[in-house]
C-alpha positions in Angstrom: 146.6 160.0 118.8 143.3 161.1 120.7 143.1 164.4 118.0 143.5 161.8 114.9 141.1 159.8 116.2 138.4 162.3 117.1 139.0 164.4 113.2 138.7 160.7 111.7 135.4 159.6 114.0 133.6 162.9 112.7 134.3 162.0 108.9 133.5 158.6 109.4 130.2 159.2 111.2 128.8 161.1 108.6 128.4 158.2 106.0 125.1 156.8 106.4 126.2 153.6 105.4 122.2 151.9 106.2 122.5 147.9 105.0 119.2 147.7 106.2 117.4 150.0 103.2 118.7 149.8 99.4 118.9 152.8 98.6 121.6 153.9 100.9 123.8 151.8 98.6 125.7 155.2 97.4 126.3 156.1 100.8 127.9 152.7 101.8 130.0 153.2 98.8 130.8 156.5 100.1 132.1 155.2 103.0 134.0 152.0 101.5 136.1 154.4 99.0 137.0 156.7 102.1 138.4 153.8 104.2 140.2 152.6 101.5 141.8 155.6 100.8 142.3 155.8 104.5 144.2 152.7 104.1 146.2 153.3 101.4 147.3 156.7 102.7 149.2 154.4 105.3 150.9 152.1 103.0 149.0 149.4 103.5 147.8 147.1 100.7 144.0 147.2 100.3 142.1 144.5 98.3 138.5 145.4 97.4 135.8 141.9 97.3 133.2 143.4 94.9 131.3 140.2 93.7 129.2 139.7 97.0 127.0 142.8 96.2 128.3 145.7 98.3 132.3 145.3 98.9 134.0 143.9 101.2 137.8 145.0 102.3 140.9 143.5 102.9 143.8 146.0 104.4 147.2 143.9 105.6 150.1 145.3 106.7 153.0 142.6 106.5 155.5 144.2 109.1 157.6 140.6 108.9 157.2 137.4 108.2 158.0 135.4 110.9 155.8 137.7 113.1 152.2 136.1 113.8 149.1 137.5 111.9 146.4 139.4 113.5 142.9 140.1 111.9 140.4 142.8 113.2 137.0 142.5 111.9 134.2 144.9 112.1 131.6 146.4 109.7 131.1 149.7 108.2 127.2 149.3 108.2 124.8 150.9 111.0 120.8 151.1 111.7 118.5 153.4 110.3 118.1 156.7 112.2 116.7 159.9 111.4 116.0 163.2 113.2 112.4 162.2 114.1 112.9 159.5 116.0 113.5 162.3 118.6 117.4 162.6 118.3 119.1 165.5 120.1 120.5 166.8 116.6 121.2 164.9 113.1 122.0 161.5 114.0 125.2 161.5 111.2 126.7 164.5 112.2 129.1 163.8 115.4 127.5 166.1 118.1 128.6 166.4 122.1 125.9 166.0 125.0 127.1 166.4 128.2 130.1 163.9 128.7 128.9 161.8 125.3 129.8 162.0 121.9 126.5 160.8 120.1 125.2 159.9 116.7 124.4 157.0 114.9 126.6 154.4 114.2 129.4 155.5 117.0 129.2 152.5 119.3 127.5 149.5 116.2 130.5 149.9 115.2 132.3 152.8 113.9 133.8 154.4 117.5 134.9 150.7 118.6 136.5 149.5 115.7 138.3 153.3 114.9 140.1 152.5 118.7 141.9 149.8 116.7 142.3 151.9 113.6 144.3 154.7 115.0 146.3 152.8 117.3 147.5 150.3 114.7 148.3 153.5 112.0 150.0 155.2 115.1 152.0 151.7 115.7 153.3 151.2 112.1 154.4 155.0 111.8 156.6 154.6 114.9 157.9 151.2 114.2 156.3 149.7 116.9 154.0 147.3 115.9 154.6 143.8 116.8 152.2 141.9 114.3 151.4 141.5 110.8 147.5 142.8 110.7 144.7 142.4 108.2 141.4 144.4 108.6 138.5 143.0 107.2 135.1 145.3 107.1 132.1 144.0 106.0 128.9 145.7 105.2 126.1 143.5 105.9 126.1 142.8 109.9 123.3 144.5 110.6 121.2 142.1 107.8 122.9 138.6 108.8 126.4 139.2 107.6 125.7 136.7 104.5 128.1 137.8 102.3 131.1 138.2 104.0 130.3 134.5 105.4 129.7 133.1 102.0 133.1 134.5 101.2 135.1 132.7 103.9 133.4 129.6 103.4 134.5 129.9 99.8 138.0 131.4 100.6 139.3 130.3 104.2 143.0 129.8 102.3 142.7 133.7 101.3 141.8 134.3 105.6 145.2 133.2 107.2 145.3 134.5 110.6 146.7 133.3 114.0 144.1 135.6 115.8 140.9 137.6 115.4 139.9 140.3 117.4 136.3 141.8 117.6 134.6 144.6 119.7 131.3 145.6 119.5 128.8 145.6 122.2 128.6 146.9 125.5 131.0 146.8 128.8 128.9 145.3 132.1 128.8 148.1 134.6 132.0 149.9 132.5 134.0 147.4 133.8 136.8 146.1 131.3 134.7 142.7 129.4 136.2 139.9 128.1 133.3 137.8 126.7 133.6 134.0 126.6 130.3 133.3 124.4 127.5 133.9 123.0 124.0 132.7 122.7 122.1 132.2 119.6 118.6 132.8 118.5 115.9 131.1 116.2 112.5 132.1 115.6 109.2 129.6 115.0 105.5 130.4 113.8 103.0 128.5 114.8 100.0 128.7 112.3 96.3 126.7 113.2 93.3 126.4 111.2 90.0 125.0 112.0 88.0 125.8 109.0 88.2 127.3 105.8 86.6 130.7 106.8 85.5 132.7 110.0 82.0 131.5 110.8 79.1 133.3 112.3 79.0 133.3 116.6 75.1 133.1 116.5 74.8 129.9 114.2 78.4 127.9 115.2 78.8 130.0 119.0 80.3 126.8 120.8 79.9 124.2 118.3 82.6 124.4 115.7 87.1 125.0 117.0 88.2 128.3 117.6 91.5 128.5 116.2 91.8 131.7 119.1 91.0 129.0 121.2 93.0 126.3 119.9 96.2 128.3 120.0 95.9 129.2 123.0 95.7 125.6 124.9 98.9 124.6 122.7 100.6 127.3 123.7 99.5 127.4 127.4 100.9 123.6 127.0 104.9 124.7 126.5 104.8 126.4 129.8 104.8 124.2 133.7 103.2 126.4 136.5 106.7 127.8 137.4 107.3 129.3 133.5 109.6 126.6 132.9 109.8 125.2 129.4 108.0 121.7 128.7 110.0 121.2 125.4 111.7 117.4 125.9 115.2 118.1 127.1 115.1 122.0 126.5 117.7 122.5 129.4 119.6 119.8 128.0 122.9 119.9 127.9 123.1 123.8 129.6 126.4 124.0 131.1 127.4 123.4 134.7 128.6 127.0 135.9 131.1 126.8 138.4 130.8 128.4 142.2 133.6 131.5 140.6 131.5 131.9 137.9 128.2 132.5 140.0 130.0 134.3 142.5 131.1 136.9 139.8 128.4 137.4 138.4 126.3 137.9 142.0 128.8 141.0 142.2 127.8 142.8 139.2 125.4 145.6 139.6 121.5 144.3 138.9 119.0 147.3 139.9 115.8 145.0 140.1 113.6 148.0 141.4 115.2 150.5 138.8 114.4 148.2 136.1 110.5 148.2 137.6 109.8 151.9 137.6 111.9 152.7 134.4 109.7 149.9 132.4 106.6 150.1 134.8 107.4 146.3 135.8 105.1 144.8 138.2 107.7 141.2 138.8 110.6 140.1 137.5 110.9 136.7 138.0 114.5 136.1 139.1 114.5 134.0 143.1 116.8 131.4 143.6 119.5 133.1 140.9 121.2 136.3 140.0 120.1 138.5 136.8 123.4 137.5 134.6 123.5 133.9 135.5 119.6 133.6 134.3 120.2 135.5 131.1 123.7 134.8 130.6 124.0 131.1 131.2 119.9 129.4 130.9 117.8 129.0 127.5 114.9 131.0 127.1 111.5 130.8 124.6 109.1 134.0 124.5 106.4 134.5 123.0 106.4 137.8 120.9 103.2 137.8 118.7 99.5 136.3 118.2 97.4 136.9 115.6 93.9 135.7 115.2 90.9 137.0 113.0 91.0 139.7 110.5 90.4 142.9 112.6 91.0 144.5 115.8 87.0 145.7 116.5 84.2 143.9 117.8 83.1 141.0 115.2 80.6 138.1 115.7 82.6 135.8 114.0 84.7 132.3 115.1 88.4 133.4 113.7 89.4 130.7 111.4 93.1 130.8 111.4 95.5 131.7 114.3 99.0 132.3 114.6 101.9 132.8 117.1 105.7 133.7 116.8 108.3 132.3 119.2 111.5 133.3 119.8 114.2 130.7 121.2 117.2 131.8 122.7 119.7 129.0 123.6 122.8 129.0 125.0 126.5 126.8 124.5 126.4 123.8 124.3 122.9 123.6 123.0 122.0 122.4 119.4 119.7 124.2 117.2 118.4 120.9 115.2 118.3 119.2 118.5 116.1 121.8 119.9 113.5 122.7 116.7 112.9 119.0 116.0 111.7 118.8 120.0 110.2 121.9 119.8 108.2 120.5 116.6 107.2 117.2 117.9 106.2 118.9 121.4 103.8 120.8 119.7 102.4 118.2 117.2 101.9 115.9 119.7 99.7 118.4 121.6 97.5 119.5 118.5 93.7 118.1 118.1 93.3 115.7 115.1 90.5 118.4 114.1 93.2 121.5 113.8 95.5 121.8 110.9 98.7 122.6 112.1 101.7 124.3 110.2 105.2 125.3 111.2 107.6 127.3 110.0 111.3 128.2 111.2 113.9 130.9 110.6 117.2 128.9 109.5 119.8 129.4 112.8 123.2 128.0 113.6 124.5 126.9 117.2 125.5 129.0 119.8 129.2 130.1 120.2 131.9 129.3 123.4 134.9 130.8 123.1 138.6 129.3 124.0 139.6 131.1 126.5 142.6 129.2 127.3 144.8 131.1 125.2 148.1 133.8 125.4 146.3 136.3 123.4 143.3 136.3 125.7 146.0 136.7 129.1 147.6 139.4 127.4 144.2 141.1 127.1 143.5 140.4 130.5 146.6 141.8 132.0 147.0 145.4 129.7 143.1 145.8 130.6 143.9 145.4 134.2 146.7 147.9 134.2 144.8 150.7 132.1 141.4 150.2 134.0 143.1 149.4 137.3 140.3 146.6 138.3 140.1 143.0 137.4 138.2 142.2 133.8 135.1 140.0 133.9 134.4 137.4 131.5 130.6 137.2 130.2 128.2 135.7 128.4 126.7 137.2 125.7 123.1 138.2 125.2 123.5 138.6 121.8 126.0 136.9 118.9 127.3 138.1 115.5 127.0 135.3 113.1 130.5 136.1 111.9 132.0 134.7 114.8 130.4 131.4 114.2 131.6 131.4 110.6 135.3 132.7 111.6 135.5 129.5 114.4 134.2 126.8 112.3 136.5 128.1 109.3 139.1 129.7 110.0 140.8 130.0 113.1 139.4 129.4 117.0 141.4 131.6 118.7 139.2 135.0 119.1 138.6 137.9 121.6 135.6 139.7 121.7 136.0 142.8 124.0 133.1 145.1 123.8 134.5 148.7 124.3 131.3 150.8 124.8 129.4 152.1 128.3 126.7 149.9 129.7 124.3 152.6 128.9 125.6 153.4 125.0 121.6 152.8 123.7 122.7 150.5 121.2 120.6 150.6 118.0 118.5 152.8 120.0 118.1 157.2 119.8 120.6 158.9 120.5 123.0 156.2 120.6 126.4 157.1 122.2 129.6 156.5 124.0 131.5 158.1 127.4 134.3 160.6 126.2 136.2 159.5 128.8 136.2 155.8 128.2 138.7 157.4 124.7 141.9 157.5 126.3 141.6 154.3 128.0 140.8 152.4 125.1 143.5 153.9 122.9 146.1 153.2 125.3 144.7 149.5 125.9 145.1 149.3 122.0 148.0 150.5 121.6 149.8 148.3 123.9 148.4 145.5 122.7 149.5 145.6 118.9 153.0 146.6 120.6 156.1 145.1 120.6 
């Protein structure tokens, strides 16, 4: 099993199936025909979606009838990367480094969702497989995943599925990772104008707005002393986390003063709470860009306009409208009659919470406590694929998300890359959990 699924991880890598930039189209086609053929090489029936732009795929395997249905979803799409960017070799050619396989692509998503792959093709050869399974890739999950989501919404009869299982991401200190949700993101721009042009320092110097200025007090006004968030009700409805739950994540690994040289950190601001709770379980808005005036170098002029992006990240339980239309009437409320005031948002859905209370999820629990011979941890999520929100409010809420790659894979980043010897353990975990 371990030499299929190394010769079929070296093809596969070499598509650089880029959603991101148009004219890798040919190249995601590339890729799309070879796991087709892939799939039809194993007798299973393959169903190509080609209406929503680049295709989507449908693979099922009926091994009986009365047997439930599984789905495994993943995507065939990956980041841009190129030599350049200071990779140790071409980023689509499967190289070794040490004890990791790297190139682009390998962990988001092609190594993870090839696990499943091989095990389930090595399952229905033997006549061993204890589910019916459809696969359904996508090509668009790096740009939003619109598509595929569009299709589900349109066709949730065509989806039938008892059970959905995802991996992607990262484990948390390579310990087996059961996640139990996600947290969502939406972005708002904040644009102020005090005039219709940049006026002259010497003639308005301390007369006329500042838009600089302006922007500045509003924003400054969002924040108490202590960096909490003065948005009405921002932390309303956050979930109370249980003593186990904090306990757990005290245990996991945090390296405050690593994280300070590696990023020349002078605080991080964590007292009262550990690292995972904070970011796992607590809403956050940051600050990520201003903008004021029309150059960089010294210029005697009053800026006109000003602008600032914000990025929200909210948590279960949380609503998006709830949140924007506070957000929106926080900051109207604190803007000068004398300052025009626009605002503009990125459309978002809510965040995700998984059911957890499930046989499919004990199952996963107990084979990943046997092959990695510790307890698994359930998480939260930094991150979310929109998918998953589609697939719950849709189709089916039964899902496990199990992230197969090392805490230190670089996701998106150079020289991404996975542990050789996380291979094995993952095949066998997959294996015996399509079993009979």
């Amino acid at each position: 099993m371990k030499a299929d699924y190394y010769k079929l991880l070296k093809e596969y890598i070499q598509f650089p199936s880029i959603s991101t930039n148009p004219s890798y189209k040919k190249d995601i086609e590339n890729c799309h025909d070879r796991l087709i053929q892939l799939f039809k090489d194993h007798d299973l029936e393959v169903e190509s979606i080609k209406w929503y732009w680049n295709p989507i795929i449908i693979a099922s395997y009926q091994n009986n009838i009365e047997q439930k249905t599984w789905i495994v979803y993943w995507h065939y799409d990956v980041q841009s990367a190129s030599k350049d960017e200071w990779w140790k070799d071409d980023p689509f050619i499967l190289f070794m480094w040490k004890d990791k396989l790297i190139a682009r692509g390998i962990v988001d998503n092609k190594w993870q969702t090839l696990i499943h792959i091989v095990s389930i093709l090595k399952l229905i050869k033997e006549n061993k497989l204890n589910y019916n399974i459809k696969f359904i890739l996508e090509w668009e999950e790096e740009i939003g995943s619109e598509w595929i989501s569009e299709f589900i919404k349109e066709n949730p009869d065509n989806i039938k599925w008892d059970f959905i299982l995802i991996s992607d991401w990262n484990l948390i200190d390579n310990t087996p990772t059961i996640e139990s949700g996600f947290r969502w993101w939406f972005n708002a721009q904040l644009e102020i104008q005090t005039a219709n042009t940049d006026l002259h320092t010497w003639i308005f110097g301390d007369i006329i707005p500042n838009s600089a200025q302006e922007l500045n007090k509003l924003l400054w006004k969002l924040y108490d002393i202590n960096n909490k968030i003065t948005i009405p009700y921002f932390y309303y409805d956050t979930e109370d986390i249980n003593i186990n739950q904090k306990s757990i994540n005290r245990k996991i690994p945090f390296n405050q003063e690593k994280i300070k040289k590696d990023y020349d950190i002078k605080h991080i601001r964590i007292k009262d709470i550990d690292y995972y709770t904070k970011t796992w379980f607590y809403p956050c808005a940051e600050i990520t860009w201003i903008s004021s005036g029309y150059t960089k170098y010294f210029k005697n002029a009053i800026p006109n306009k000003a602008i600032a992006n914000i990025n929200f990240r909210i948590v279960p339980n949380q609503k998006y409208e709830f949140i924007k239309n506070n957000f929106e009437k926080r900051v109207k409320d604190n803007t000068p009659d004398y300052v025009n005031l626009k605002i503009f948002f990125d459309p978002s859905t809510n965040p995700i919470k998984l059911n957890l209370e499930n046989y499919y999820i004990k199952k996963a629990y107990d084979i990943l406590e046997k092959v990695y011979g510790k307890k698994p941890i359930y998480t939260r999520s930094w991150w979310s694929l929109p998918i998953i929100w589609v697939f719950q409010q849709y189709v089916c809420s039964k899902i496990l998300s199990i992230p197969l790659a090392n805490q230190d894979c670089n996701m998106h980043g150079v020289n991404e890359n996975f542990d050789i010897e996380l291979i094995e353990k993952w095949l066998e975990f997959s294996y015996k959990f399509f079993a009979k």
